[in-house]
Z-matrix of the N, CA and C atoms (Angstrom, degrees):
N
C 1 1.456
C 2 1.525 1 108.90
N 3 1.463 2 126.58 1 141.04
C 4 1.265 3 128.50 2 163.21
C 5 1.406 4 137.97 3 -109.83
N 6 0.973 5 127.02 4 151.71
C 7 1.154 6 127.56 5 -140.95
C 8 1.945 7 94.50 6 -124.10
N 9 1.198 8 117.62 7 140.28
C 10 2.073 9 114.70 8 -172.06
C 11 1.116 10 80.52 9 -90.20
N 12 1.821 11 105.53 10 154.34
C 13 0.677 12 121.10 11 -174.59
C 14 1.713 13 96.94 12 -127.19
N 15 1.663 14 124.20 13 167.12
C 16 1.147 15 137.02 14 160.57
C 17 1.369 16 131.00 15 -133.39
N 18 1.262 17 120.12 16 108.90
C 19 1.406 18 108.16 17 -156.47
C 20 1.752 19 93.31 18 -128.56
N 21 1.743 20 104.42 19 -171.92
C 22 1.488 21 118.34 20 -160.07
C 23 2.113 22 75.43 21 -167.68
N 24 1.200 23 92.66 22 122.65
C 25 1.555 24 112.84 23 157.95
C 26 1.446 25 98.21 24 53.47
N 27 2.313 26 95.51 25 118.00
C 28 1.029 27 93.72 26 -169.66
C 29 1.832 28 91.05 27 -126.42
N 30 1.125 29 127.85 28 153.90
C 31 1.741 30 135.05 29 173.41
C 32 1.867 31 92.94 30 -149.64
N 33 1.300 32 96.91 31 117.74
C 34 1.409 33 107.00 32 -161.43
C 35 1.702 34 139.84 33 25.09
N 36 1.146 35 95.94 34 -12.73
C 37 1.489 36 95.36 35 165.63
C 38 1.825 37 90.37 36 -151.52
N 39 1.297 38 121.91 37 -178.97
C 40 1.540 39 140.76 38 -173.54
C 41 1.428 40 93.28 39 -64.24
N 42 1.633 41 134.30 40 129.38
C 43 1.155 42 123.36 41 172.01
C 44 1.870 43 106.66 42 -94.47
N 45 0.938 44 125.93 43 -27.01
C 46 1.522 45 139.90 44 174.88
C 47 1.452 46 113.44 45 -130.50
N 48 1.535 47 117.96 46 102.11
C 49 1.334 48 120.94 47 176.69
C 50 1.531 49 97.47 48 -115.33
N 51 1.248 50 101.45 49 168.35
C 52 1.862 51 113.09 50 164.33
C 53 1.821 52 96.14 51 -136.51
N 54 1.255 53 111.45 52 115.08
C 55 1.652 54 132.21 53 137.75
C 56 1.291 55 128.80 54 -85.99
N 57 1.625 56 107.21 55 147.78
C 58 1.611 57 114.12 56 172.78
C 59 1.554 58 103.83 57 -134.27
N 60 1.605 59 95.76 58 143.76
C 61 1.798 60 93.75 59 -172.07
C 62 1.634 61 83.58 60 -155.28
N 63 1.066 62 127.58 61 144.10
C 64 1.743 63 137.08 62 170.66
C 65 0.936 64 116.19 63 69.54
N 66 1.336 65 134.26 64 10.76
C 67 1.458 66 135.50 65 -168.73
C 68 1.968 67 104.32 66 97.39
N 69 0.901 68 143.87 67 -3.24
C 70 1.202 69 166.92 68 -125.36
C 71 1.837 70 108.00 69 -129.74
N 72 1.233 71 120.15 70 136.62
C 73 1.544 72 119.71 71 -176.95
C 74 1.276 73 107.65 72 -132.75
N 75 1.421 74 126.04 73 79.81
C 76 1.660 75 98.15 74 162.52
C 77 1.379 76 136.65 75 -129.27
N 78 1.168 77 118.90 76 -177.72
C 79 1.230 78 137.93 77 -125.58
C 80 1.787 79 102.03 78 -102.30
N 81 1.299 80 150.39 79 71.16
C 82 1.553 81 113.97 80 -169.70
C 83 1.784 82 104.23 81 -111.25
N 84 1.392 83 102.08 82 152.19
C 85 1.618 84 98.43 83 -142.66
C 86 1.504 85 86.89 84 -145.15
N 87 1.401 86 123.13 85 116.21
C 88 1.749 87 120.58 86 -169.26
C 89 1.789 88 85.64 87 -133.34
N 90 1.106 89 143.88 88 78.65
C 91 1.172 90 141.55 89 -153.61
C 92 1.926 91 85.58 90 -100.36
N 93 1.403 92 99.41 91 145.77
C 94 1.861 93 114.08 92 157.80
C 95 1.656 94 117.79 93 -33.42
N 96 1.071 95 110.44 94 121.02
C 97 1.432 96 116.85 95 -166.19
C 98 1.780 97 109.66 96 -104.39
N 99 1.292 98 124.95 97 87.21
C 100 1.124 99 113.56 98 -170.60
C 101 1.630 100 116.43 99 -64.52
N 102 1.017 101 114.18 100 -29.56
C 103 1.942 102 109.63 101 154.14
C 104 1.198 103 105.03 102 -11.37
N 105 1.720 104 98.82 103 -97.67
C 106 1.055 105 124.91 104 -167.05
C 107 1.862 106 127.89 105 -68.90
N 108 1.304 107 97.65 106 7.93
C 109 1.711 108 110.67 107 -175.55
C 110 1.410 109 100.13 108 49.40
N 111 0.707 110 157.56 109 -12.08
C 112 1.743 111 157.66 110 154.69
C 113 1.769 112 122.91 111 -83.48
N 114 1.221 113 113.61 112 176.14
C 115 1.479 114 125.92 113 174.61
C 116 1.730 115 99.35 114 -96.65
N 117 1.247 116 107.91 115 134.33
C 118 1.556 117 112.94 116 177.48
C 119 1.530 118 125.47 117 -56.17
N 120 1.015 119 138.87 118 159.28
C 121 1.250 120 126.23 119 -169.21
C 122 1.861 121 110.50 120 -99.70
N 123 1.112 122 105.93 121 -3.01
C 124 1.858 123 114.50 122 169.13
C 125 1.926 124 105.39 123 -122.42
N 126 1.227 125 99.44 124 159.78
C 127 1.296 126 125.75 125 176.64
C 128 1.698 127 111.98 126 -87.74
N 129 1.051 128 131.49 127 113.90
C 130 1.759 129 125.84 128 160.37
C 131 1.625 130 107.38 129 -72.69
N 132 1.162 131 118.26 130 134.13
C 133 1.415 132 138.85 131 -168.01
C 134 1.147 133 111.49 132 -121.06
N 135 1.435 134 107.10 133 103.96
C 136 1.679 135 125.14 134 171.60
C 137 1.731 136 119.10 135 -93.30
N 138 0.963 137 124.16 136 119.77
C 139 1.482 138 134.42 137 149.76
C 140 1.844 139 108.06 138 -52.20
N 141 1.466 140 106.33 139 104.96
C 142 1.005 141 119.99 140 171.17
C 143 1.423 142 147.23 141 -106.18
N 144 1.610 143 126.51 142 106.15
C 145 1.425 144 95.85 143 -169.78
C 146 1.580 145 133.02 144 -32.36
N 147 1.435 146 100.83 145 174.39
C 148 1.566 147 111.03 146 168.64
C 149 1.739 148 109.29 147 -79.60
N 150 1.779 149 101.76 148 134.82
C 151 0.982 150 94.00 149 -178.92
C 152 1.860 151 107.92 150 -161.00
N 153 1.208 152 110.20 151 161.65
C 154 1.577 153 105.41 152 176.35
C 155 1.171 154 131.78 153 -78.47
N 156 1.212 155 149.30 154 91.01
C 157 1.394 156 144.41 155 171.25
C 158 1.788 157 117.97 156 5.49
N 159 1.207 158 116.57 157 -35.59
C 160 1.390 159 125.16 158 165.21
C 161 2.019 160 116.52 159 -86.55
N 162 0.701 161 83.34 160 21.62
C 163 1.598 162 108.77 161 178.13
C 164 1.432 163 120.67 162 -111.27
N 165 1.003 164 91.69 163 -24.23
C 166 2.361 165 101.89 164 -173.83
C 167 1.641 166 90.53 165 -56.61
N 168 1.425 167 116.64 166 166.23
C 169 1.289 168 125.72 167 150.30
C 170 1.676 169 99.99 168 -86.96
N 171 1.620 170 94.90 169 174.44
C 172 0.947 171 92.30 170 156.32
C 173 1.723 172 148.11 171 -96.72
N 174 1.952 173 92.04 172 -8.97
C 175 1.547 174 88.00 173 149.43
C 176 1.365 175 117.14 174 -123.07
N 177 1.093 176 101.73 175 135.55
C 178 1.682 177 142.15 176 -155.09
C 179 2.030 178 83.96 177 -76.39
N 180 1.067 179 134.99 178 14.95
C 181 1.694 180 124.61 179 -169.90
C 182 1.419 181 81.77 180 -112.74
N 183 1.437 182 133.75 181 -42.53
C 184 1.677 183 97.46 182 177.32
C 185 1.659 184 123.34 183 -87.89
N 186 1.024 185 121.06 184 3.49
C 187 1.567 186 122.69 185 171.63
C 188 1.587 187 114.18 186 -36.82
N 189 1.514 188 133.18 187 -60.86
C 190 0.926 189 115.93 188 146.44
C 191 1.098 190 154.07 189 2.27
N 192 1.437 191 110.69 190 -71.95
C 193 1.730 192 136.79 191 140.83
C 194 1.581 193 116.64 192 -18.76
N 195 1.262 194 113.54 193 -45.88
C 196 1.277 195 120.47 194 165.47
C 197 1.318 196 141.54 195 -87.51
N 198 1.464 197 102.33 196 -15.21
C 199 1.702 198 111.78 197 174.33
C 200 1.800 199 123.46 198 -44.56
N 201 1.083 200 106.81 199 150.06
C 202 1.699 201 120.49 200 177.46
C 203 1.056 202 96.72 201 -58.35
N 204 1.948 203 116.73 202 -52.71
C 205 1.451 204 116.67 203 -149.69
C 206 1.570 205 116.52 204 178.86
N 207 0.889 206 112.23 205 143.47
C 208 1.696 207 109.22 206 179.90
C 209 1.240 208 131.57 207 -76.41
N 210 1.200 209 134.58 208 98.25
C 211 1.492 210 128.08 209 165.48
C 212 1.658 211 118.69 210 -47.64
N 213 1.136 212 99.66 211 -23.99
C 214 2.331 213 90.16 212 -168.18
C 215 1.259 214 96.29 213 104.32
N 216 1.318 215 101.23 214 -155.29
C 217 1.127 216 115.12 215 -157.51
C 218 1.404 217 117.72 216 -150.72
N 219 1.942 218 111.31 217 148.73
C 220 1.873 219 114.20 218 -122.56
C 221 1.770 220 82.33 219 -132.09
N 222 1.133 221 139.50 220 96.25
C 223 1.666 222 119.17 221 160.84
C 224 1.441 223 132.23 222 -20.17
N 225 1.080 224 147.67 223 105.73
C 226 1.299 225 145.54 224 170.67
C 227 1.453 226 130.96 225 5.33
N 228 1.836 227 72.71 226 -57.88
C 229 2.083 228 108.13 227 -179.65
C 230 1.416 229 113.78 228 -72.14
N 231 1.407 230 117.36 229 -5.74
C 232 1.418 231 116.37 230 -166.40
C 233 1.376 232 83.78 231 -116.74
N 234 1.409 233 158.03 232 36.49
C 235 0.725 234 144.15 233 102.06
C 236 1.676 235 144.43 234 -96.82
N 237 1.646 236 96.68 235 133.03
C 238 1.613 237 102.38 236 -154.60
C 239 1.625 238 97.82 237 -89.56
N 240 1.691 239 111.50 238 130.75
C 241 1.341 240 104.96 239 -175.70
C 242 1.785 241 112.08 240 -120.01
N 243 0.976 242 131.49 241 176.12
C 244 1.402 243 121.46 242 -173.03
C 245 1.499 244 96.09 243 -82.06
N 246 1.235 245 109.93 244 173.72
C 247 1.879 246 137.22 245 -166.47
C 248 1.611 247 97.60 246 -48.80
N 249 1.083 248 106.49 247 -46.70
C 250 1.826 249 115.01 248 -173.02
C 251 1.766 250 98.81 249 -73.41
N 252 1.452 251 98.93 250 -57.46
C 253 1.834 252 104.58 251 -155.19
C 254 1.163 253 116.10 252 71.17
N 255 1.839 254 108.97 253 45.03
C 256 1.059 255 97.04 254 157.58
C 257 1.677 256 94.37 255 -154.70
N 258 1.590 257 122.79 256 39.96
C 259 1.508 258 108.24 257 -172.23
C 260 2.015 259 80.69 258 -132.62
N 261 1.316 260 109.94 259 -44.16
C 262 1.558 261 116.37 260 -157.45
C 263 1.339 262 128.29 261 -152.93
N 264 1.008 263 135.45 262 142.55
C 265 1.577 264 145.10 263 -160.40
C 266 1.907 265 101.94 264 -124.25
N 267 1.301 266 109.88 265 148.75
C 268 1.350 267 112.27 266 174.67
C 269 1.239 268 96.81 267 -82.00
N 270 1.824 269 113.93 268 137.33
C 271 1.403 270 126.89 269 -177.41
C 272 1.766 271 118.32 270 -54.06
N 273 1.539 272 103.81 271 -59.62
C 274 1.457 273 110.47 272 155.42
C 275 1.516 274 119.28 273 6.30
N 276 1.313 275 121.28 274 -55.77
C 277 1.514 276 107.99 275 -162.36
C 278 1.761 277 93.58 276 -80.06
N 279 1.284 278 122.46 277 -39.30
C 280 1.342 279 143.07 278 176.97
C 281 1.472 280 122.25 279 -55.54
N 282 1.578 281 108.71 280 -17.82
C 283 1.378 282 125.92 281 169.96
C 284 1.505 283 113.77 282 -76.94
N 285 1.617 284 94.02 283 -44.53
C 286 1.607 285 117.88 284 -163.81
C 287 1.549 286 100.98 285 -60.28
N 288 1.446 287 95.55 286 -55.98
C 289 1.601 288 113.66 287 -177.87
C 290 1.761 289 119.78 288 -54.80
N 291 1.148 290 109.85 289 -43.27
C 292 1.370 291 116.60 290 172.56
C 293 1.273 292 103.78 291 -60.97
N 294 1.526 293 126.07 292 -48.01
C 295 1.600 294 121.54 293 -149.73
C 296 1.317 295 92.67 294 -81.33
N 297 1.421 296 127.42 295 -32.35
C 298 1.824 297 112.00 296 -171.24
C 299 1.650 298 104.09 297 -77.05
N 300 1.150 299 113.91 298 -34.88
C 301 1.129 300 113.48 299 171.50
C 302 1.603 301 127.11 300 -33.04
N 303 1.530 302 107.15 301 -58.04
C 304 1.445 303 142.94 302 178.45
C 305 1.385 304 102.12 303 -71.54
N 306 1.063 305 123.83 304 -28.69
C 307 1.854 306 130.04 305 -173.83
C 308 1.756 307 103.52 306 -80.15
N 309 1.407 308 114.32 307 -23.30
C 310 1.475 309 120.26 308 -149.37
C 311 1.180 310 130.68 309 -167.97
């Protein structure tokens, strides 16, 4: 099953998307890493309130700032995205994420 996705800044795959799956909003946010002169190779995963699509700012770098709570952190590769990678993600990783959450 897939889950829509909404994202802001993409370098081969979505670097900041927001998904909702179970009642659930989150946040995954792989922003340009000036360290490393590159984009990181995992996603940080925020638990995000509920919220309206006309609600986003427009920069997507303090969202974070606002999260409930942190999930950790998700490999790139472990997330499955639709043909484009830019409409939908397989729910699965979003299942995973909720349930550890709920576990702990």
């Amino acid at each position: 099953m897939n889950s829509a996705i909404k994202y802001m800044g993409f370098y081969d795959v979505p670097r900041n998307f927001i998904a909702r799956n179970r009642g659930q909003t989150l946040l995954f946010d792989s922003p340009f890493d000036e360290v490393l002169d590159d984009y990181p190779d995992e996603y940080k995963v925020f638990l995000f309130p509920a919220f309206k699509d006309e609600e986003l700012p427009k920069d997507w770098t303090t969202l974070p700032e606002r999260a409930l709570g942190y999930l950790g952190e998700v490999p790139i590769d472990r997330v499955l995205f639709d043909q484009s990678k830019r409409q939908s993600i397989d729910s699965a990783i979003l299942d995973e994420l909720i349930s550890r959450k709920a576990a702990g």
